[in-house]
N, CA, C and O of each residue as an XYZ file, in Angstrom:
812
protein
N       0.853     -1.197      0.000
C       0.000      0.000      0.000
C       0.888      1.246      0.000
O       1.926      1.155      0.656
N       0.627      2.444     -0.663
C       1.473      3.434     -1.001
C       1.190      4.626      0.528
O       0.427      4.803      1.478
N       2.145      5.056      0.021
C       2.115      6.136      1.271
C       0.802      7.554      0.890
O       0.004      8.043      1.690
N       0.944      7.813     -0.207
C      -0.304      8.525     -0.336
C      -1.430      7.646     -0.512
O      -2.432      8.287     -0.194
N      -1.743      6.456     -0.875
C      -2.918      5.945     -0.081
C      -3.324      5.989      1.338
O      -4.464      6.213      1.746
N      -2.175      5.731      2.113
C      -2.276      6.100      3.463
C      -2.636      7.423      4.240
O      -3.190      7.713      5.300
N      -2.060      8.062      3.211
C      -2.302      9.512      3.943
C      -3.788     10.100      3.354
O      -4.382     11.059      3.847
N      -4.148      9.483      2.447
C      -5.520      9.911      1.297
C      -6.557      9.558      2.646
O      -7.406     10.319      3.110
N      -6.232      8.229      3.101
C      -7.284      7.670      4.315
C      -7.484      7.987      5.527
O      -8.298      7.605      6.367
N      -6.410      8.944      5.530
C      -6.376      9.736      7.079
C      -7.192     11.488      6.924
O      -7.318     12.327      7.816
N      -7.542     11.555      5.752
C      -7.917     12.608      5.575
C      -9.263     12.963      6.512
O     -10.036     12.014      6.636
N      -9.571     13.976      7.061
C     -10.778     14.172      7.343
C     -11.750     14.036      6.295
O     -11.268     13.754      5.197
N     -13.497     14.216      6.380
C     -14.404     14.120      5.629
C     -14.285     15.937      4.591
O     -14.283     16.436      3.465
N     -14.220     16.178      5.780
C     -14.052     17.808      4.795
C     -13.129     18.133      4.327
O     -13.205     18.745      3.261
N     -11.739     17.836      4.977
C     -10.579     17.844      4.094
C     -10.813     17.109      2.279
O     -10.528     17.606      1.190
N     -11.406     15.843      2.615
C     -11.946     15.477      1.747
C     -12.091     16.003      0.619
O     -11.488     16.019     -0.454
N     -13.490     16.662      1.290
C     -14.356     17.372      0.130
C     -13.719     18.567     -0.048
O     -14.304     19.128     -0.974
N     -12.547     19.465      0.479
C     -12.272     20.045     -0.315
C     -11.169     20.006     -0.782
O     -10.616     21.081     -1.011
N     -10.262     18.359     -1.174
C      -9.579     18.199     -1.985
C     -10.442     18.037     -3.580
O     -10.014     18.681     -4.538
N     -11.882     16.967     -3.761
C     -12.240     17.493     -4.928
C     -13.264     18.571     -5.365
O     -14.035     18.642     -6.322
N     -12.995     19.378     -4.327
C     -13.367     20.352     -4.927
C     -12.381     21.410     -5.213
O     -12.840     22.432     -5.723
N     -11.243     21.368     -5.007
C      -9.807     21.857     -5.322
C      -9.734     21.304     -7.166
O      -9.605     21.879     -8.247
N      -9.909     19.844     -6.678
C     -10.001     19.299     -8.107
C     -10.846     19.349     -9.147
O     -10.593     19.110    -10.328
N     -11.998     19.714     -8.588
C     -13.019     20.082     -9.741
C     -12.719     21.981    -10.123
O     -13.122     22.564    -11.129
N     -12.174     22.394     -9.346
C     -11.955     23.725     -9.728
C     -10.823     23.972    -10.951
O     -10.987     24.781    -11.864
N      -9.700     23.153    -10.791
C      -8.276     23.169    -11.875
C      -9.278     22.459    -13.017
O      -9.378     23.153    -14.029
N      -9.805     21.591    -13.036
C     -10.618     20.960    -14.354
C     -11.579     22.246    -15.306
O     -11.467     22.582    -16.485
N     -12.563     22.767    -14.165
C     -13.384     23.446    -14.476
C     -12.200     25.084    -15.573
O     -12.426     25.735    -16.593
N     -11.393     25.059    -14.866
C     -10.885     26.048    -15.913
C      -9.796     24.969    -17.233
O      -9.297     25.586    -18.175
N      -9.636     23.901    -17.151
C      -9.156     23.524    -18.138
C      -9.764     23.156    -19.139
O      -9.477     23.375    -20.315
N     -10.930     22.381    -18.563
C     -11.721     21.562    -19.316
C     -12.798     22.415    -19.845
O     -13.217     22.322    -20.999
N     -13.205     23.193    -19.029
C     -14.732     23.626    -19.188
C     -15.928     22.493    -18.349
O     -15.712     21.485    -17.676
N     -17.105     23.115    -18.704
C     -18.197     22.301    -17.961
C     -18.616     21.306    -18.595
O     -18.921     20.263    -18.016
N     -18.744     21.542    -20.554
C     -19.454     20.619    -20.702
C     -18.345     19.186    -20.977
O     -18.702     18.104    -21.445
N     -17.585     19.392    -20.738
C     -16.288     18.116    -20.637
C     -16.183     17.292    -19.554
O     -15.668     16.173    -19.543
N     -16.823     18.037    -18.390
C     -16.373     17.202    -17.427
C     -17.461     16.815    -16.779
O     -18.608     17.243    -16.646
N     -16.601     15.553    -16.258
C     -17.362     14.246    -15.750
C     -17.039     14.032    -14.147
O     -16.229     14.689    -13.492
N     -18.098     12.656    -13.545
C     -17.474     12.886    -12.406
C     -16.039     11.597    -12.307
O     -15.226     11.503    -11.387
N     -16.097     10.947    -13.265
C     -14.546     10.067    -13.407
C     -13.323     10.922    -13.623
O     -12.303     10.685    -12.974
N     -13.377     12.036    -14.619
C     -12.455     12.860    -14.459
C     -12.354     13.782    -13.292
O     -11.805     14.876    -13.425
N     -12.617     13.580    -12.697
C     -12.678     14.264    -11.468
C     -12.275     13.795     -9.924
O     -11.721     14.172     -8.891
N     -13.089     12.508    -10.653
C     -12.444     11.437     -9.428
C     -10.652     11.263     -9.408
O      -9.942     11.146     -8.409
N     -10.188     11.293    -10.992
C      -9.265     10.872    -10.800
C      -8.037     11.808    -10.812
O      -6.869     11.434    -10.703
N      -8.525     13.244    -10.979
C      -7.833     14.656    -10.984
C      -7.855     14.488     -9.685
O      -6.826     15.103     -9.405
N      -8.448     13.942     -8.231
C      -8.638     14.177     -6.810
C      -7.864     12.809     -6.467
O      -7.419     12.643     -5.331
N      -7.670     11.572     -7.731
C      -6.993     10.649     -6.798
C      -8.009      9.874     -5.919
O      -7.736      9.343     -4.843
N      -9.386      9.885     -6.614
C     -10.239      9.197     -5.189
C     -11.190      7.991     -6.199
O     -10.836      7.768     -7.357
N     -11.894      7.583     -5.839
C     -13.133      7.087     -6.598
C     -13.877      7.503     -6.841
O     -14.024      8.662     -6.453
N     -15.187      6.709     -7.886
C     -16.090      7.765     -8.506
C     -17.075      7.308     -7.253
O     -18.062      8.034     -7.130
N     -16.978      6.370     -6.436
C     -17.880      5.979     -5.408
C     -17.877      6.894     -4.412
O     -18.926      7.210     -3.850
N     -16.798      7.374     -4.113
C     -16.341      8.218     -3.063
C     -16.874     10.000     -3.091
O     -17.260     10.725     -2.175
N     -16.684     10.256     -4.551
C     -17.222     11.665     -5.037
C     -18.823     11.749     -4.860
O     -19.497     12.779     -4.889
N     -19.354     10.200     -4.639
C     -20.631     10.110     -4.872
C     -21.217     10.098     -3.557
O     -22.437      9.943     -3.493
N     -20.515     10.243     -2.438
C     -20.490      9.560     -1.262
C     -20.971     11.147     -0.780
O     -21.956     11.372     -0.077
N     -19.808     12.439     -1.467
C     -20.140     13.309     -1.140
C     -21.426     14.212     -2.015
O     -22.431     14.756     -1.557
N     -21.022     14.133     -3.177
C     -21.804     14.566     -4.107
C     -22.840     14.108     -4.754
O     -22.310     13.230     -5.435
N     -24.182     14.090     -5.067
C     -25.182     13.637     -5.836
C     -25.056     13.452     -7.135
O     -25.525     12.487     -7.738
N     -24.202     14.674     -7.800
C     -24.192     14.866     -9.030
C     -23.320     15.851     -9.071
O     -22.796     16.370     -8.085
N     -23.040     16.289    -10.809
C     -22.068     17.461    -11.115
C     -22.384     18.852    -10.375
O     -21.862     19.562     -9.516
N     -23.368     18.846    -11.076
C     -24.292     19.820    -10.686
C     -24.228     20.315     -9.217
O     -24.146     21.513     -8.944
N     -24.264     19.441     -8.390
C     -24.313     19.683     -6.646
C     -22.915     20.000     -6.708
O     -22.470     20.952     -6.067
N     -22.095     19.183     -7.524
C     -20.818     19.634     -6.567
C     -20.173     21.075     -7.685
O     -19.021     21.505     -7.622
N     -20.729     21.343     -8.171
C     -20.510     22.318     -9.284
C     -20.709     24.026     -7.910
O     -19.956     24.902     -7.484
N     -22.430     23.564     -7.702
C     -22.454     24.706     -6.951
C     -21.924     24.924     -5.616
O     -21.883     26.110     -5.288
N     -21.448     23.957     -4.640
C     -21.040     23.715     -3.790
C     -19.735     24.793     -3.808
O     -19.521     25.673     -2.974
N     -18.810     24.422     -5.170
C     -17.588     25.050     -5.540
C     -17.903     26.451     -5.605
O     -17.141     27.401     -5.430
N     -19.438     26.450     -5.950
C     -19.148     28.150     -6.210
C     -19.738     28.660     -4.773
O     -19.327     29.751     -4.377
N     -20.558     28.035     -4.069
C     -20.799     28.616     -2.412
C     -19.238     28.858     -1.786
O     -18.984     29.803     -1.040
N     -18.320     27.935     -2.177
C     -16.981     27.964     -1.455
C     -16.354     29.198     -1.955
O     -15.734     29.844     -1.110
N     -16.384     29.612     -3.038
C     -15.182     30.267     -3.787
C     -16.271     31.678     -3.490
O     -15.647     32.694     -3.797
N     -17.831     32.050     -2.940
C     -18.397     32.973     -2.686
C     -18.054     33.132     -1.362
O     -17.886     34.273     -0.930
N     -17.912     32.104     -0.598
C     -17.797     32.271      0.822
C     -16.758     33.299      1.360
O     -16.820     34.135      2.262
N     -15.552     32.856      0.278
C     -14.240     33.536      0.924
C     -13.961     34.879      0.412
O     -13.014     35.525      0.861
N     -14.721     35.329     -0.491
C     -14.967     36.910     -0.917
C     -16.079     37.562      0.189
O     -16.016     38.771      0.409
N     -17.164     36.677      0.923
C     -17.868     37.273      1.733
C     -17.146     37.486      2.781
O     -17.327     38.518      3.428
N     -16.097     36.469      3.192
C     -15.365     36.667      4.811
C     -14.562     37.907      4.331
O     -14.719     38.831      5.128
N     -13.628     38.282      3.128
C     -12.984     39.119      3.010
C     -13.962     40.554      3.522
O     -13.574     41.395      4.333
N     -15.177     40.555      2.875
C     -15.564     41.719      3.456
C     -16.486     41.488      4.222
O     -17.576     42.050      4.112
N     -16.228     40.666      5.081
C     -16.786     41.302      6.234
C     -15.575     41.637      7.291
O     -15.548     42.409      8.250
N     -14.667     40.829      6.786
C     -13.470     41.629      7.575
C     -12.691     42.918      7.508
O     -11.846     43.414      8.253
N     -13.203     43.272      6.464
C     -13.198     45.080      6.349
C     -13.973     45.689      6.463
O     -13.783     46.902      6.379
N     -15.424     45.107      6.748
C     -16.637     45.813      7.289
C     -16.238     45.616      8.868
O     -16.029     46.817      9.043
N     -16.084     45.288      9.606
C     -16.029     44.915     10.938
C     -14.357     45.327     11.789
O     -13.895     45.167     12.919
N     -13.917     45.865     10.610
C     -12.170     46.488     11.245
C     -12.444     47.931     11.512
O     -13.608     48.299     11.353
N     -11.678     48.682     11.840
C     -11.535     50.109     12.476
C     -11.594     50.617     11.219
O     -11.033     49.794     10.495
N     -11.968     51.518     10.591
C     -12.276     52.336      9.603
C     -12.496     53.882      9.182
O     -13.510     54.227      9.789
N     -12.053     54.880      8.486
C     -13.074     55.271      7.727
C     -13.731     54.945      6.954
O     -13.587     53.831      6.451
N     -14.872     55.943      6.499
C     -15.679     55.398      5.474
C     -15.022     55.386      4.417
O     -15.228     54.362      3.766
N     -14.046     56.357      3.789
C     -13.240     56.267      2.283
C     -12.649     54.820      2.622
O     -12.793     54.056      1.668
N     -12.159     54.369      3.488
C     -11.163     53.525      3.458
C     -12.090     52.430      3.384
O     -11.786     51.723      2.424
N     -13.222     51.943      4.076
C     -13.834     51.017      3.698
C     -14.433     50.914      2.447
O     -14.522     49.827      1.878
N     -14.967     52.237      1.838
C     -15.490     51.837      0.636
C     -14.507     51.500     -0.202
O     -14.996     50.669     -0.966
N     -13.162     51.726     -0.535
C     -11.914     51.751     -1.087
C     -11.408     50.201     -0.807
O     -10.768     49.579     -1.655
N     -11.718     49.728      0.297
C     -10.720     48.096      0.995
C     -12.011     47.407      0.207
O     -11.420     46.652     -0.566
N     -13.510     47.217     -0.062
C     -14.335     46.677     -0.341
C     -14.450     47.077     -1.966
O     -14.903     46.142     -2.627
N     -14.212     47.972     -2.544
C     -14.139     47.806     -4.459
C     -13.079     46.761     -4.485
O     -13.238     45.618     -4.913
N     -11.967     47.265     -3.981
C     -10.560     46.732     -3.881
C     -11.088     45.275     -4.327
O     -11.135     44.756     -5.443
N     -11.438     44.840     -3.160
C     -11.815     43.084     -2.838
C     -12.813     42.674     -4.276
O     -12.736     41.667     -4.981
N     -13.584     43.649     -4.371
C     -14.869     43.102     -5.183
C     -13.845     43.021     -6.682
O     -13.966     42.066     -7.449
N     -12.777     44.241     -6.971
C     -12.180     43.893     -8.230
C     -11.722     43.077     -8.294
O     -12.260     42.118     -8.847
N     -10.280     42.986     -7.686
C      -9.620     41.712     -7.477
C     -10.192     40.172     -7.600
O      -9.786     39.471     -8.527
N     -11.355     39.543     -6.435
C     -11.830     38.607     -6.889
C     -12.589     38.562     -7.961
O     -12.595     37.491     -8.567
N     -13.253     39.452     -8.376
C     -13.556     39.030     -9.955
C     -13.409     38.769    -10.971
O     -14.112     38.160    -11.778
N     -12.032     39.413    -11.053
C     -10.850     39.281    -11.725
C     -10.321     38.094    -11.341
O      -9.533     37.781    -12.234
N     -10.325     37.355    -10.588
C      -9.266     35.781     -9.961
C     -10.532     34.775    -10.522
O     -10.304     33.760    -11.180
N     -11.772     35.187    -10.183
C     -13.032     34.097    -10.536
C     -13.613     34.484    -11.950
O     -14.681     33.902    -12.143
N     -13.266     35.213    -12.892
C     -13.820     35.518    -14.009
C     -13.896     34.421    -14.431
O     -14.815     33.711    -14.022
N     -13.222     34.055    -15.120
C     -13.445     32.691    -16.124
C     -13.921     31.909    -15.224
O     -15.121     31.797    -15.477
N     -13.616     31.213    -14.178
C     -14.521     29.705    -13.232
C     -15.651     30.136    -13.587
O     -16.271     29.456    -14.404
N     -16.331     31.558    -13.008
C     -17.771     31.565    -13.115
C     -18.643     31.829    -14.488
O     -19.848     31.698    -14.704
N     -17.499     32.275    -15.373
C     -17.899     32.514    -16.577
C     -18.492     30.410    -17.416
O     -19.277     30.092    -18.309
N     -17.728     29.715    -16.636
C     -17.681     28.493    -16.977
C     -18.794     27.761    -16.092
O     -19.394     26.772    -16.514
N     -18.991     28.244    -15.009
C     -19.812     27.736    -14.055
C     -21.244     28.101    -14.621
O     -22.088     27.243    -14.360
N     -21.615     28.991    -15.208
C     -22.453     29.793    -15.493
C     -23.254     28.931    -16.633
O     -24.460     29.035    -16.859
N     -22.283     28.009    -17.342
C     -22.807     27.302    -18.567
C     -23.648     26.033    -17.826
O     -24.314     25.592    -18.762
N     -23.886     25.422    -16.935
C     -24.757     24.883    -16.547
C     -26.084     25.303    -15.552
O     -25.961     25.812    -14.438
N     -27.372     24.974    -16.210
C     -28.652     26.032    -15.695
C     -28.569     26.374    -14.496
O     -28.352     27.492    -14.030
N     -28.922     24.417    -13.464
C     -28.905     24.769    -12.417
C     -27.848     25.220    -11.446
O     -28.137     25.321    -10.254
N     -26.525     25.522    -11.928
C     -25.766     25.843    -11.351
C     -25.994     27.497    -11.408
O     -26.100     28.181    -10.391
N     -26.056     28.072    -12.891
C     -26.612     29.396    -12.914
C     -27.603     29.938    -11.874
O     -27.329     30.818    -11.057
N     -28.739     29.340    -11.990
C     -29.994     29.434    -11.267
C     -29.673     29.893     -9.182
O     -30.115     30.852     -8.551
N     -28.616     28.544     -8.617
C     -28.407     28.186     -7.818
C     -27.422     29.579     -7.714
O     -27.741     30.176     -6.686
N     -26.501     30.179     -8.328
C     -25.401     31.141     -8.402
C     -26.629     32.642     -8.046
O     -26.591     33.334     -7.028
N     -27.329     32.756     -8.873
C     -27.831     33.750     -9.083
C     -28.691     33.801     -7.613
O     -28.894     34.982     -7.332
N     -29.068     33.185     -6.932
C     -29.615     33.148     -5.321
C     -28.838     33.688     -4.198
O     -29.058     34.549     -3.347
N     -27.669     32.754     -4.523
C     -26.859     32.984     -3.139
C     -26.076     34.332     -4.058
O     -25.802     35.159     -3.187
N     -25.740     34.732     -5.054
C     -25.355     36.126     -5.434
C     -26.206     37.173     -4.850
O     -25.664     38.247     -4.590
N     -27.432     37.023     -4.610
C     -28.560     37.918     -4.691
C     -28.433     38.205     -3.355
O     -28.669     39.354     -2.980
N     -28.014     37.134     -2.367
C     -27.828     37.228     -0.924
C     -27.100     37.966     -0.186
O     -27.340     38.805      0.682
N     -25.562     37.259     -0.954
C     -24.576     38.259     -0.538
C     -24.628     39.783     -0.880
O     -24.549     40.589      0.047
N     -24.746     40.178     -2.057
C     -25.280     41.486     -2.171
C     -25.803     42.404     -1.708
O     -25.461     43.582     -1.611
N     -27.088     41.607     -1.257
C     -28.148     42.434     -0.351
C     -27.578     42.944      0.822
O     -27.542     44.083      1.289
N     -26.984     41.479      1.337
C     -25.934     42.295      2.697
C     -24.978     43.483      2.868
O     -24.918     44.247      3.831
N     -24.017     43.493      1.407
C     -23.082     43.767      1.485
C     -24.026     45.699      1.321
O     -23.761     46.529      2.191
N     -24.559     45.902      0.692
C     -25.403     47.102     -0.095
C     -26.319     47.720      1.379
O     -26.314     48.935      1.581
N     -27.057     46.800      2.321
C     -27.493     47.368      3.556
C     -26.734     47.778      4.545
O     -27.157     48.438      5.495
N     -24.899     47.210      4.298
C     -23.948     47.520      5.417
C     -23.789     48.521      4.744
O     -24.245     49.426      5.444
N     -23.184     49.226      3.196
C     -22.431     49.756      3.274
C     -23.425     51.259      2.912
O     -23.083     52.441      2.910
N     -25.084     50.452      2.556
C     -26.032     52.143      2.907
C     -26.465     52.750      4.756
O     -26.969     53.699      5.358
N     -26.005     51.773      4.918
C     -26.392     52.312      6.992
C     -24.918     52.943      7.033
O     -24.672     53.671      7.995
N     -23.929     52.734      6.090
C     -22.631     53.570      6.634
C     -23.015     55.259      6.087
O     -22.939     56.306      6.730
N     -23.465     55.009      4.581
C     -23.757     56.207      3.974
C     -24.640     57.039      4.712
O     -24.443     58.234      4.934
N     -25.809     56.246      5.159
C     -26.644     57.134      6.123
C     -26.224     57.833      7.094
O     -26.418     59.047      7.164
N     -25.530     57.083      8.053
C     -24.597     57.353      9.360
C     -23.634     58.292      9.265
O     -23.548     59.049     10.233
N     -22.632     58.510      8.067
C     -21.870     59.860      7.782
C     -22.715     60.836      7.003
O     -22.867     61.812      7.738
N     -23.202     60.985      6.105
C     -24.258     61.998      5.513
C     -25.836     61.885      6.112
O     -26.461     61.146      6.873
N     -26.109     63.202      5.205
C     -27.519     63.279      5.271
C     -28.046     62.618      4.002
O     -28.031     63.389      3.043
N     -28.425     61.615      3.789
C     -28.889     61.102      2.406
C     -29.986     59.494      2.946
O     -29.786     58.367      3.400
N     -31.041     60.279      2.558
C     -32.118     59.023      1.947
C     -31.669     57.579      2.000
O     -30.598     57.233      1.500
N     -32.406     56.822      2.547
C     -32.072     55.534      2.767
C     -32.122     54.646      0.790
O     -31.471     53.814      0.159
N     -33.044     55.329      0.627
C     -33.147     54.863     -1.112
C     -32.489     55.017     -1.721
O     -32.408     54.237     -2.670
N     -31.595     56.077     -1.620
C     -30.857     57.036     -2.750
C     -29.784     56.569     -2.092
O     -29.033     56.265     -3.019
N     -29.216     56.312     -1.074
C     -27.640     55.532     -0.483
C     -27.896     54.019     -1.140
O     -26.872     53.486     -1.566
N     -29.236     53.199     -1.287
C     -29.124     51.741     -1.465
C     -28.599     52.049     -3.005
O     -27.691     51.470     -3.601
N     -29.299     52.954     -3.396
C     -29.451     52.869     -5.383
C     -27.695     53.473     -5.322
O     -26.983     52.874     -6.128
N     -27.073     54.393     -4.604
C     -25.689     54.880     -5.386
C     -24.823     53.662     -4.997
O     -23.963     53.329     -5.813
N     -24.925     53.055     -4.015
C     -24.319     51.815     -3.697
C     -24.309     50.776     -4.617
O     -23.166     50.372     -4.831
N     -25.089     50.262     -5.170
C     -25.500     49.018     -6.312
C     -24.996     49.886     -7.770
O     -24.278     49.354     -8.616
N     -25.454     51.141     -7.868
C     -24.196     51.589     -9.353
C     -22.756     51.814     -9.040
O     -21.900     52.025     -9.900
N     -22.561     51.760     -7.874
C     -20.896     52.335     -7.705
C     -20.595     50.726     -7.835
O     -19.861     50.483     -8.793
N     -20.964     49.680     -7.150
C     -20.639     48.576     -7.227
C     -21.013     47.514     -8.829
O     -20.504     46.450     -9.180
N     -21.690     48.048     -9.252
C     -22.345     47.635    -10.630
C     -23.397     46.208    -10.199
O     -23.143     45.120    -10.716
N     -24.183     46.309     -9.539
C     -24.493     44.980     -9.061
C     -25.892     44.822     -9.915
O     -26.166     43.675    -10.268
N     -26.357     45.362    -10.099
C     -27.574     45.677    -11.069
C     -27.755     45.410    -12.608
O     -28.810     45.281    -13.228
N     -26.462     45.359    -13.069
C     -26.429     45.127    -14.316
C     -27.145     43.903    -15.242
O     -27.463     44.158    -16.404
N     -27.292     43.061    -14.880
C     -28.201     41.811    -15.075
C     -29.316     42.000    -14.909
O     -29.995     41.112    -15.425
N     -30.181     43.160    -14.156
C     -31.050     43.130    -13.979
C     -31.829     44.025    -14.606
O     -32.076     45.089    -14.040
N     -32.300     43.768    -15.768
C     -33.094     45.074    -17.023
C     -34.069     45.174    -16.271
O     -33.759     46.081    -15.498
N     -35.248     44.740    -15.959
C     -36.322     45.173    -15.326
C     -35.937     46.505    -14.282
O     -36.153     47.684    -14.564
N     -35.206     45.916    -12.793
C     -35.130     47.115    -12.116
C     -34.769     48.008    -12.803
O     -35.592     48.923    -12.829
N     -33.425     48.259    -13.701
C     -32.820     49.086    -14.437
C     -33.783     50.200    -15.339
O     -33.708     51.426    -15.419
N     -34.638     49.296    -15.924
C     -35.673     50.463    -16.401
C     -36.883     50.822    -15.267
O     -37.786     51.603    -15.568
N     -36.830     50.317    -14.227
C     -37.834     50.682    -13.457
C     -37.510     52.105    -12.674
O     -38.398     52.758    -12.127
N     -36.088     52.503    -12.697
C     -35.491     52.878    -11.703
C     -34.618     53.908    -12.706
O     -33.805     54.585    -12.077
N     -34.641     54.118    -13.997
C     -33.807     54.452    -15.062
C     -33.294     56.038    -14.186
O     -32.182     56.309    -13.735
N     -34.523     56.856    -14.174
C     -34.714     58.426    -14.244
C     -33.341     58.506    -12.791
O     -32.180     58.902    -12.689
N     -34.530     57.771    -11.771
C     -33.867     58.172    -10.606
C     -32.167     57.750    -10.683
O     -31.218     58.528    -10.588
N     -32.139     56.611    -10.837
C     -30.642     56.470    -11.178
C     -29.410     56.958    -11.805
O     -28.229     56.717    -11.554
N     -30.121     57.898    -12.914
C     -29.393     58.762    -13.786
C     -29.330     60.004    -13.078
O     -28.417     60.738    -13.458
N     -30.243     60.559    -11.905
C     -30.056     61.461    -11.078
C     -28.796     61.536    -10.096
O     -27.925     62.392     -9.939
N     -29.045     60.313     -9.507
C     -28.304     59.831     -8.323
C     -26.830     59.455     -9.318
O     -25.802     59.941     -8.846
N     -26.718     58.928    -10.171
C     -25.409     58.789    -10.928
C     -24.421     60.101    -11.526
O     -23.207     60.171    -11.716
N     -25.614     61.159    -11.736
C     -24.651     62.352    -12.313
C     -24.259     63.543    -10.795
O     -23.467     64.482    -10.717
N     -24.915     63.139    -10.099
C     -24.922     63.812     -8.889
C     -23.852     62.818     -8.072
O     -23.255     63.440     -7.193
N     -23.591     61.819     -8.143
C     -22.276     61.435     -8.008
C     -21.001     61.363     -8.890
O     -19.914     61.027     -8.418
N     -21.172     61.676    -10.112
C     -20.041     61.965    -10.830
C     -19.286     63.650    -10.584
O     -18.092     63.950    -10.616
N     -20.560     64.582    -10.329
C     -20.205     65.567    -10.321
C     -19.543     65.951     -8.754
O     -18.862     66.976     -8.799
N     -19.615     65.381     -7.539
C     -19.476     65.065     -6.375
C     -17.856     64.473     -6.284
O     -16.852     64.705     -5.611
N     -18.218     63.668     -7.270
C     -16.758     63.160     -7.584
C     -15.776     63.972     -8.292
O     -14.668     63.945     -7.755
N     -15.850     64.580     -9.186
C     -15.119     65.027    -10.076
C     -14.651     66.724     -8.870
O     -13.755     67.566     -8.928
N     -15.351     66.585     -8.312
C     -15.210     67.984     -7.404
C     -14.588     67.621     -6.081
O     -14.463     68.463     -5.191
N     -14.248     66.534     -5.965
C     -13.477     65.946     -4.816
C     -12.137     65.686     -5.635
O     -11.207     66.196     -5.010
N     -11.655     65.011     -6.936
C     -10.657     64.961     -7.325
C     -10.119     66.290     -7.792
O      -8.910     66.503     -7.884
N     -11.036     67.167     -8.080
C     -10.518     68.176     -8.647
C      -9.481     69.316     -7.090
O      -8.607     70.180     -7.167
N     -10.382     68.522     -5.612
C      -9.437     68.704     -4.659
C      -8.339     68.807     -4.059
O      -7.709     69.613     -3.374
N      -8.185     66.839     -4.879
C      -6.934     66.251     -4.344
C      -6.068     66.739     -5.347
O      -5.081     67.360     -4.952
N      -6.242     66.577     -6.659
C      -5.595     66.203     -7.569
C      -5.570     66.895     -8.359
O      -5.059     66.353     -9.339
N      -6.016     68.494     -8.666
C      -6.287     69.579     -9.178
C      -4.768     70.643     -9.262
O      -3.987     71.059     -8.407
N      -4.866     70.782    -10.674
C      -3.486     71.935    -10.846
C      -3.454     73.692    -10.686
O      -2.579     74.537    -10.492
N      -4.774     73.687    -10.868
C      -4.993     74.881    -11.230
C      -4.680     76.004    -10.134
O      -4.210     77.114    -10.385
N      -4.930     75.650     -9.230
C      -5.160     76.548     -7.785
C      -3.697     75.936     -7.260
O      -3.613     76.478     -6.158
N      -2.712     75.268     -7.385
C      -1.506     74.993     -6.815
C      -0.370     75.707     -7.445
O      -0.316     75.772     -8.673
N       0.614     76.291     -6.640
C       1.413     76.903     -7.146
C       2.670     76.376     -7.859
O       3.464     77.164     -8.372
């Protein structure tokens, strides 16, 4: 018996599961979705297809599972910059930060993840979740330093973050006001850089 058999059997159950799901993640960007199987998978993890089955029902389950995991650890990131000592620039600044970056690291997985329904379907829920959270923390901050409308902090929050974009219905439901609240933050903006970063008035 080999020594990584030995050590494969000492694994915990969750260690386990997230060795293939380590392994279904390197596939998922090599292979794509509609290539892969759960034998290739089994054997990218080194385990059986009995064993994947032991944890997983199907692709599909363990498809979204991967993407609850790979959502999870962008949610702990911010909540650990929601919950540290702060200003508000600095939190809204540590939280784009995070939101670019991982999207940029998960573009393609989810761009690939995305090609199966119920994994879409299942993505688009727990997306909808985290969001909501992240958009009520960071409009009770907006409220709490300004004077501004609980509506008009949720709506500049979801365009500064772009979280809306998928969503044509609200988008035209909401067109006027949004284009309010959007040029009234560009111009807000452009008058804050023109602060920092302005030649004209410096000697």
């Amino acid at each position: 018996m080999s020594e990584r058999s030995t050590k494969r059997r000492r694994l915990s159950p969750d260690a386990r599961q997230q060795e293939i799901l380590d392994a279904t993640y390197q596939l998922v960007l090599v292979v794509g979705i509609s290539n892969l199987t759960m034998e290739k998978i089994a054997r990218k993890a080194g385990a059986s297809k009995a064993l994947l089955y032991s944890y997983f029902p199907n692709i599909s389950g363990l498809l979204q599972q991967l993407y609850k995991r790979e959502l999870g650890k962008l949610q702990a990131q911010q909540r650990a910059v929601m919950e540290s000592p702060h200003s508000f620039e600095d939190m809204v600044k540590q939280t784009a930060s995070i939101n670019r970056l991982n999207q940029n690291k998960r573009q393609l997985l989810i761009k690939r993840l995305e090609g199966d329904p119920s994994v879409r379907t299942a993505m688009s829920k727990t997306d909808q979740r985290a969001r909501a959270e992240v958009v009520k923390y960071l409009s009770d901050e907006i409220i709490g330093s300004y004077d501004i409308p609980s509506n008009v902090a949720e709506e500049a929050v979801k365009l500064a973050l772009r979280y809306d974009e998928k969503d044509q219905v609200a988008l035209q439901k909401n067109a006027l006001d949004r284009d309010e609240i959007w040029g009234a933050m560009m111009v807000g903006a452009m008058q804050e850089l023109q602060k920092r970063f302005g030649t004209k008035n410096k000697d």
